[in-house]
Each structure stands twice: as structure tokens, then as C-alpha cells.
C-alpha positions in Angstrom: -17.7 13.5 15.8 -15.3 10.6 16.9 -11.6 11.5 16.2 -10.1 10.3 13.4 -8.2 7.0 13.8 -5.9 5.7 10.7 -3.2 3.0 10.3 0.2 4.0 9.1 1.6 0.7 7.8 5.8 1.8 7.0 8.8 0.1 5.9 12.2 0.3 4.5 15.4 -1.1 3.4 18.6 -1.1 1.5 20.3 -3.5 -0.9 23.4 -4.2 0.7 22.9 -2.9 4.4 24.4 0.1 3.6 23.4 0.6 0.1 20.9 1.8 -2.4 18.1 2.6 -0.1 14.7 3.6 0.0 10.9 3.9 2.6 7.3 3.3 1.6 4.7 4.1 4.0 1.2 3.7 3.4 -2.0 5.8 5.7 -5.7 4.4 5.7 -8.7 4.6 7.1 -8.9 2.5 10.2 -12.6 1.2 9.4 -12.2 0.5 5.9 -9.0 0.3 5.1 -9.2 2.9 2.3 -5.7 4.0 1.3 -5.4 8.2 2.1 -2.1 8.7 1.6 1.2 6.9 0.3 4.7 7.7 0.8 7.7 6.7 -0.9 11.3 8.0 -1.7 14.6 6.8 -2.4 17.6 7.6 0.0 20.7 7.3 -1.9 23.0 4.9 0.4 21.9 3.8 3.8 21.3 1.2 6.0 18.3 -1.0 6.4 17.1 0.7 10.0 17.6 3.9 8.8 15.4 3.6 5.9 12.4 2.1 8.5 12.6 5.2 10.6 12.5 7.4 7.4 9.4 5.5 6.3 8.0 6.0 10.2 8.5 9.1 9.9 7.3 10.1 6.3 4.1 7.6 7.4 3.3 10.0 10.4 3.8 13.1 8.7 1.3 11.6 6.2 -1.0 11.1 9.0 -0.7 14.5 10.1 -1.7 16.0 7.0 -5.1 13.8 6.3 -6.2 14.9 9.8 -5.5 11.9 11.8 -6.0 12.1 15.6 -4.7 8.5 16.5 -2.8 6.4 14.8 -1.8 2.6 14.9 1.5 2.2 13.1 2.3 -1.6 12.1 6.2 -2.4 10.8 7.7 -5.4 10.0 10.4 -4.0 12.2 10.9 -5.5 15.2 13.7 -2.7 16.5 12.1 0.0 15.4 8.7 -0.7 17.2 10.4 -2.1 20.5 12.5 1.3 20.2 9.3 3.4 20.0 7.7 1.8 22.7 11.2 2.0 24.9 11.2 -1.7 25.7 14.5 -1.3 23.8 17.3 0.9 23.7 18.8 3.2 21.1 22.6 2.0 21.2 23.4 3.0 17.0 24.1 7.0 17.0 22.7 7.2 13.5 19.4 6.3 14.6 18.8 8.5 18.0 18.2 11.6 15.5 15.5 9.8 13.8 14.3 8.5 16.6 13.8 11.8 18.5 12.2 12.9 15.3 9.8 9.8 15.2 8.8 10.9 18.9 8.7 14.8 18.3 5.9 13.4 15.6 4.0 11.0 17.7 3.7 13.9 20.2 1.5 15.6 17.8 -1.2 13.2 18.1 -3.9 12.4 20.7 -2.8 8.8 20.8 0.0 6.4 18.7 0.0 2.8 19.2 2.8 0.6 17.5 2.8 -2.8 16.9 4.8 -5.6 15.3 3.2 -7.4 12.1 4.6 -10.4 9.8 6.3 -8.7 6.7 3.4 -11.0 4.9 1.3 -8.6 6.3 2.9 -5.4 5.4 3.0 -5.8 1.5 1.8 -2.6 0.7 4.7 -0.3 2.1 7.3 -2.9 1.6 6.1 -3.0 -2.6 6.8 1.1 -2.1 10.0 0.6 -0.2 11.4 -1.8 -3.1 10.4 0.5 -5.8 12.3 3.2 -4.1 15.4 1.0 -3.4 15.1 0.4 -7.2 15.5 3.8 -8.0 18.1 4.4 -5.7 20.1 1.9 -7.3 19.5 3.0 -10.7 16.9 0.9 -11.8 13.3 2.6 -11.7 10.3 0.5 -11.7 6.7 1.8 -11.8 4.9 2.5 -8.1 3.2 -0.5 -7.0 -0.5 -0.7 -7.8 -2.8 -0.6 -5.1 -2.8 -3.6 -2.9 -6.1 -3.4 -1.2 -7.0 -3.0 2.1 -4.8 -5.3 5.0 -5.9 -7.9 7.3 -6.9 -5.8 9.8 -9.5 -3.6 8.3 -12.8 -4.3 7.7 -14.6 -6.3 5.0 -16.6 -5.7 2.4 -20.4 -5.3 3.1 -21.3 -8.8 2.3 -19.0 -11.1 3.0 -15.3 -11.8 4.1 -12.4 -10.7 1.9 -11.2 -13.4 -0.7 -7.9 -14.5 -1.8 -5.1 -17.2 -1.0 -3.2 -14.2 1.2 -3.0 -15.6 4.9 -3.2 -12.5 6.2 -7.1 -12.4 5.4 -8.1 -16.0 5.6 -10.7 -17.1 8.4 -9.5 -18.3 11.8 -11.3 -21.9 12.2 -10.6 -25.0 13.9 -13.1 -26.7 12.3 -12.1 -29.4 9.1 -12.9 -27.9 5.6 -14.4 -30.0 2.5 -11.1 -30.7 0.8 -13.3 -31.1 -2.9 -13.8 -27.0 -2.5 -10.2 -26.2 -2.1 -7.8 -26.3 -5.1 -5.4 -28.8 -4.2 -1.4 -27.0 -5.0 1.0 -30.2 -5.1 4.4 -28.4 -5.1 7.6 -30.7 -6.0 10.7 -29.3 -6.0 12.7 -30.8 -8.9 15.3 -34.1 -9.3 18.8 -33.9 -8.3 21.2 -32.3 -10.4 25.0 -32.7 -10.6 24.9 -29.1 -8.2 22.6 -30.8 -5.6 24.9 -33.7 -5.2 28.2 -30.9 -5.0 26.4 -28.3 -2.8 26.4 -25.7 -4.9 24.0 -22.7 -5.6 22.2 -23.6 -8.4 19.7 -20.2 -9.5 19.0 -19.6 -13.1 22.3 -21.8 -14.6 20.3 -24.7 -16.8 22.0 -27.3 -15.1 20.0 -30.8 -16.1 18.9 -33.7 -13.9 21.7 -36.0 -13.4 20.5 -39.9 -13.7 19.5 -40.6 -10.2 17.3 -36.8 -10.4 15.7 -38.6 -13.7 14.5 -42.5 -11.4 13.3 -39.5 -8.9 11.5 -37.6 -11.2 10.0 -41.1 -12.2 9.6 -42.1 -8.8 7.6 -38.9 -7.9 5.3 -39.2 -11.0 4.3 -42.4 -9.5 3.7 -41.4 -5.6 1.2 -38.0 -7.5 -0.4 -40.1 -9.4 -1.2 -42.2 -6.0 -2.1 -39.2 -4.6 -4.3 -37.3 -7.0 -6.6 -39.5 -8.7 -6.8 -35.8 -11.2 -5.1 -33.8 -12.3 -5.8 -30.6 -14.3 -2.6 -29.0 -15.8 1.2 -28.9 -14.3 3.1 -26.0 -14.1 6.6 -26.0 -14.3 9.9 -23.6 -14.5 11.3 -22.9 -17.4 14.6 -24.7 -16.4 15.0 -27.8 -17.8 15.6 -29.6 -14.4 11.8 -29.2 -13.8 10.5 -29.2 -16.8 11.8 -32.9 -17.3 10.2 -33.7 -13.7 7.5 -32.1 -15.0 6.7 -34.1 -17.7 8.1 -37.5 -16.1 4.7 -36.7 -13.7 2.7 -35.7 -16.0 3.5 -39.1 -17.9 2.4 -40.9 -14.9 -0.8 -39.2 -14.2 -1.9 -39.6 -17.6 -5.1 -38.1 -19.3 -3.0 -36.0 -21.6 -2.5 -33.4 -18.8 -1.0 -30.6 -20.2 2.7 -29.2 -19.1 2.4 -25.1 -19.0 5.8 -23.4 -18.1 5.6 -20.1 -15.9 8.3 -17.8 -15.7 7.4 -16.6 -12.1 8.3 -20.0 -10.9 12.0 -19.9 -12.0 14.6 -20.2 -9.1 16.6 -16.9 -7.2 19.3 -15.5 -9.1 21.8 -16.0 -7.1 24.3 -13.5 -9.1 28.0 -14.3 -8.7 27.2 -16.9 -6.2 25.9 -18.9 -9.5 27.3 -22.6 -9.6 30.0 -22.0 -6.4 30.0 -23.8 -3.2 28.3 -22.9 -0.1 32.3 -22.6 1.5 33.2 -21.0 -1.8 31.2 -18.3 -0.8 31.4 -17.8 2.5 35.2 -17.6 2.2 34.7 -15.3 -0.4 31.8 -12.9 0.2 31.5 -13.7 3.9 30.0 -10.2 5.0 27.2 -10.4 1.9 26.2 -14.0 2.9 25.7 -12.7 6.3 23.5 -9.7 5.3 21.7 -11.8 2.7 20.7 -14.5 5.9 19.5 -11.9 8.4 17.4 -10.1 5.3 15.1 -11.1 2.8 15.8 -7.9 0.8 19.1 -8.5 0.4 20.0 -10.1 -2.5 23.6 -11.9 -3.5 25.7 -9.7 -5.5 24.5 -9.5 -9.2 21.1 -11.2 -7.8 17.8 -11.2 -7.1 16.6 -11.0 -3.2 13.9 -13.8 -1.4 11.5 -10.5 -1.2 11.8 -10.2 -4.9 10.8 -14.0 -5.7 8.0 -14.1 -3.1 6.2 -11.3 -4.9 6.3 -13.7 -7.8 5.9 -16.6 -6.2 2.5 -14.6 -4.9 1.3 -14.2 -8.3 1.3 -17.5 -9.5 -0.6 -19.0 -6.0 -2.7 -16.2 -6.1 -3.7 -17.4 -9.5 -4.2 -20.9 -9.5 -7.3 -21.3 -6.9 -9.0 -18.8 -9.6 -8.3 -20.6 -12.8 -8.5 -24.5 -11.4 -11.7 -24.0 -8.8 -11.4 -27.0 -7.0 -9.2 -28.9 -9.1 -5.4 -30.3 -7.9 -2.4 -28.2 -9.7 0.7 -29.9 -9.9 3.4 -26.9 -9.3 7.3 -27.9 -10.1 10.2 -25.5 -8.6 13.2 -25.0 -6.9 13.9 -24.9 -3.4 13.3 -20.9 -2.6 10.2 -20.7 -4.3 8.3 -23.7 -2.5 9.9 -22.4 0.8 8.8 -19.0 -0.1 5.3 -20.5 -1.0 4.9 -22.3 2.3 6.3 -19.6 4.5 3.6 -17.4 3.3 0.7 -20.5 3.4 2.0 -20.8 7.3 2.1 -17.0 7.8 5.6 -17.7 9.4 8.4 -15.8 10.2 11.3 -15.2 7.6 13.2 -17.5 9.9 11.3 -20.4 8.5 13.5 -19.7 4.9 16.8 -21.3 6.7 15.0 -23.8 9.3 13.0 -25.7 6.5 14.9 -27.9 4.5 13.3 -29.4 1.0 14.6 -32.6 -0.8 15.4 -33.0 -4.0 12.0 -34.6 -5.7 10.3 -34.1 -2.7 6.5 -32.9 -2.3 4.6 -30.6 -0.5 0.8 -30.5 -0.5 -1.5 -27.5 0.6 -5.4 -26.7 -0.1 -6.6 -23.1 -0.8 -9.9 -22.0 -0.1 -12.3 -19.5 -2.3 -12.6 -17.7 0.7 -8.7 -17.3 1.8 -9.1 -20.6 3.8 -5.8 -22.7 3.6 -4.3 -26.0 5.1 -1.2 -27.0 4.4 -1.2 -30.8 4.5 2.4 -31.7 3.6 5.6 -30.5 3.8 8.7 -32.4 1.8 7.5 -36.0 1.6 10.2 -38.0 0.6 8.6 -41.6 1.5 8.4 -42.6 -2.4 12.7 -42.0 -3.2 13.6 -44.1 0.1 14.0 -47.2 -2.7 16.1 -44.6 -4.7 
């Protein structure tokens, strides 16, 4: 009998870098992609690092115990994986323990490969490490359903996997039939009297001032040049889209209907709420710069970019199943659409702080049935330059 090969897919964090911490690490079958084993437990206060080597570790003891004779561990942590390999070194005292116990572990196996993967591609353990971090901070959350099998393993007997994740859509060069795909036309909303001041603007109702209301007009106009139909336009609850919203579904006509969903609401952005970007970083300047180097952290009082993607995911995830090959008009705020496209172009979190998005300006992707997805715009502005 062939020895048993799984994948130990691990990850951890901490809200606050130290703070409430927590690990997930998840073991499957390296042919089917069956979950075996999960792991997941809260920390108390710790640092980010040290919560990816706990969830290494818990992920090989896991490994261990199902009878595994190889393992392929994928992180979403870069130092952790170059410090396993020893490309890197271990210069933080707290984490040469753990590390030592990481290798005492590996040792016990016939073979452990590691290897970097996009956080996009390490939902399963990262939904156990948040859940844990949750509870560490004093606010449990039910464990994370089963996520299914990842990228790498194999598909179903009779055909590819399905869904609008990246991670799993077909590799092809080759142009798609744009009248399969459901067409996602994502607008971020007017200007508001916060856009014009550079301030953070999360769940505060702030409205459109009068030039976001001539771009919430002008954009109606450029989608209704753009989609010819339209079946419904979803919109957050926030009255700075959902008066974009209806300014483009006025222009499109046909009596398409405006549906508000909650999941599409901006970050909370917790104390940071209606201050200036200099307010801010004169004020909280070593919280801004945990909050840029991590998705998971979130501002004080807030809510973290890891948190709204896994909402953002719900509603995209959606859409291609209830508007088959129809064109969705989507209106939100800055950090969901860049949230929405990172994933679309499996980037790097990087992409969060290198994109910038316009007020009233559009972005246009296709998703396949099968996964497939093109991303055909990114912030067109071309219709406000009368503005």
C-alpha cells in the first residue's frame, strides 16, 4: 500500500498583533480533498506569528494521529514557510521554541513539503483561526461549516469543481462566450461631503453631496450604455448607494428592481469613523500600521478587511447562481469592490492599498458557471470627466 500523503492547510492570527489570538488548521486527504481532521483553539494574547506556528503545529500533530506518512503543508505565511525551509532565519526569540517544536514534528514523518499559498486559497483554516480569535476576545462564534475541498485536490468524478472562487476556476487562454457569464457591474457610490475631506467614511450614513448626486446620474447613463439589460441592482443599505442605486436604475429603465444587501455595507472602521487619514495616524499611529501590514487587523472598535471579504464572498458567490447569465448591477464602497476584485484577480493583499477606486466609478467582471472569470474593467471613470 502507497503511504499515506495528506495536506495540512494552517493559519493563525491575533487582533491587535499582540492581542486576542487564536490557530485553525485543517488535514485532508491529498487525492480527494476529504477533510480528516480540524484544529482550532484560542490563545489568549499573542502575536500574529506565534499563532501560525501554533496552528503548524496543532496541523501536524493532527497529521500524525490520522496516519499520515507525508505531508504537504500550505500557509498563507510567508515567514513561517521560508523559516521551515531555512531560506530564512529565526531572529524573534519567541518563535525559535515553536519553531524547534515544528521541526521535532516534521521529523516524525517520511517526508514534509511546505509551500506558500494566497490567503484566498487558505479559507478553510483561516475561517477556524477567526473563530478562535473570536473567542479569545470574548466574542464566540459558531465553527465554520465545512468549506469543501481546496484548489488543489481533485475534482469530482464528472466534471470540474464549480463556483466564482478563483482558486478553482480553469486555467485558459482561450476567449469565453461573454452571454454564459453573469455580467457583475460594481460601482462604488457618489462623493460624499467625507470623500471630498479625506476622511474614513464606514458605516456613518453620510449622504451624497451635490456633485456625488450629477455622478450618480452620470453613471446611470454610462450603465445603461453599457448593458443593454439589466436584471436587478443590489445596493448597501447606506443611503450614499442606495441613492446611486436608484439614480442607475432610473436610467436603465424596465422597472429594474433595487434589492439592498447587508453584506455589501462598507468596513467598520470603529473609532476611526468620520476622522482624517492625518487624524489618525497622529493619533493611533501603531494601529494604522498593524491594520496596513494585516488584513485581520481591524481599527479599534472595527471590523477587519478578512472580516468583509468573507461577506463580500457571499454575495458574489451568489449572484452567478441566481442571475445565470444575466448583468447584476452591484453598488458599494471602496473596501468591498477592492476586496471583490482582489479575490476575482487572485492577488496578493497588497493589491488592497495599490488600487485606488473613484468615487462613482465602475468596475466590470464576468463569472463563469464553471468558476471561469474575466475581469474586464477596473474603475472607469471616462463618463464623470464632464463632471
Amino acid at each position: 500500500m502507497a503511504p499515506r500523503v495528506v495536506v495540512v492547510e494552517a493559519d493563525g492570527g491575533s487582533r491587535g498583533n499582540p492581542g486576542p489570538a487564536g490557530y485553525g488548521a485543517v488535514v485532508r486527504d491529498s487525492e480527494t480533498g476529504e477533510v480528516l481532521a480540524e484544529r482550532s483553539e484560542s490563545l489568549g494574547t499573542a502575536t500574529n506569528n506565534v499563532a501560525e506556528y501554533q496552528g503548524l503545529i496543532a496541523g501536524l500533530r493532527a497529521a500524525a494521529e490520522v496516519g499520515a506518512a507525508e505531508v504537504d503543508v500550505r500557509m498563507d505565511s510567508k515567514l513561517v514557510v521560508e523559516q521551515m525551509c531555512g531560506r530564512w532565519q529565526i531572529k524573534h526569540p519567541g518563535l525559535r521554541p515553536l519553531a524547534a517544536q515544528a521541526a521535532t514534528l516534521v521529523g516524525r514523518f517520511g517526508a514534509v513539503r511546505f509551500t506558500w499559498i494566497p490567503r484566498d486559497q487558505n479559507r478553510h483554516a483561516d475561517a477556524l483561526a477567526n473563530a478562535a480569535m473570536d473567542a479569545a476576545a470574548g466574542r464566540p462564534t459558531p465553527p465554520p461549516a465545512s468549506l469543501g475541498a481546496p484548489a488543489s485536490a481533485s475534482a469530482p468524478a464528472g466534471g470540474a469543481s464549480t463556483g466564482s472562487d478563483p482558486a478553482t476556476a480553469p486555467a485558459s487562454w482561450e476567449p469565453r462566450p461573454s452571454f454564459t457569464a453573469t455580467r457583475l457591474i460594481l460601482v462604488r457610490h457618489g462623493e460624499t461631503a467625507y470623500t471630498e475631506q479625506g476622511r474614513y467614511s464606514g458605516r456613518g450614513d453620510v449622504p451624497l453631496s451635490e456633485r456625488g448626486r450629477a455622478q450618480a446620474r452620470a453613471t446611470g447613463a454610462r450603465v445603461a450604455a453599457l448593458a443593454p439589460s439589466v436584471a436587478a441592482v443590489l445596493s448597501s443599505p447606506l443611503s450614499r448607494c442606495t441613492a446611486t442605486a436608484a439614480a442607475i436604475a432610473g436610467a436603465v429603465g424596465g422597472d429594474v428592481p433595487v434589492r439592498t444587501e447587508a453584506d455589501l455595507i462598507e468596513c467598520d472602521f470603529g473609532q476611526w469613523e468620520g476622522r482624517t487619514f492625518a487624524e489618525v495616524r497622529q493619533q493611533w499611529p501603531g494601529e494604522m500600521d498593524a491594520w496596513l501590514a494585516s488584513p485581520r487587523i481591524a481599527p479599534p472598535g472595527g471590523e477587519s478587511f478578512t472580516q468583509v471579504a468573507e461577506r463580500v464572498h457571499r454575495v458574489v458567490d451568489a449572484l452567478p447562481k441566481a442571475y445565470p447569465g444575466e448583468t447584476v448591477v452591484v453598488v458599494s464602497h471602496v473596501s468591498p469592490i477592492k476586496l471583490a476584485l482582489r479575490d476575482a484577480l487572485a492577488a496578493s493583499d497588497a493589491f488592497l492599498h495599490r488600487l485606488f477606486l473613484d468615487a462613482a466609478g465602475i468596475s466590470v467582471l464576468d463569472l463563469w458557471p464553471d468558476g471561469g472569470i474575466a475581469v474586464r474593467t477596473v474603475n472607469d471613470t471616462a463618463h464623470l470627466a464632464a463632471l
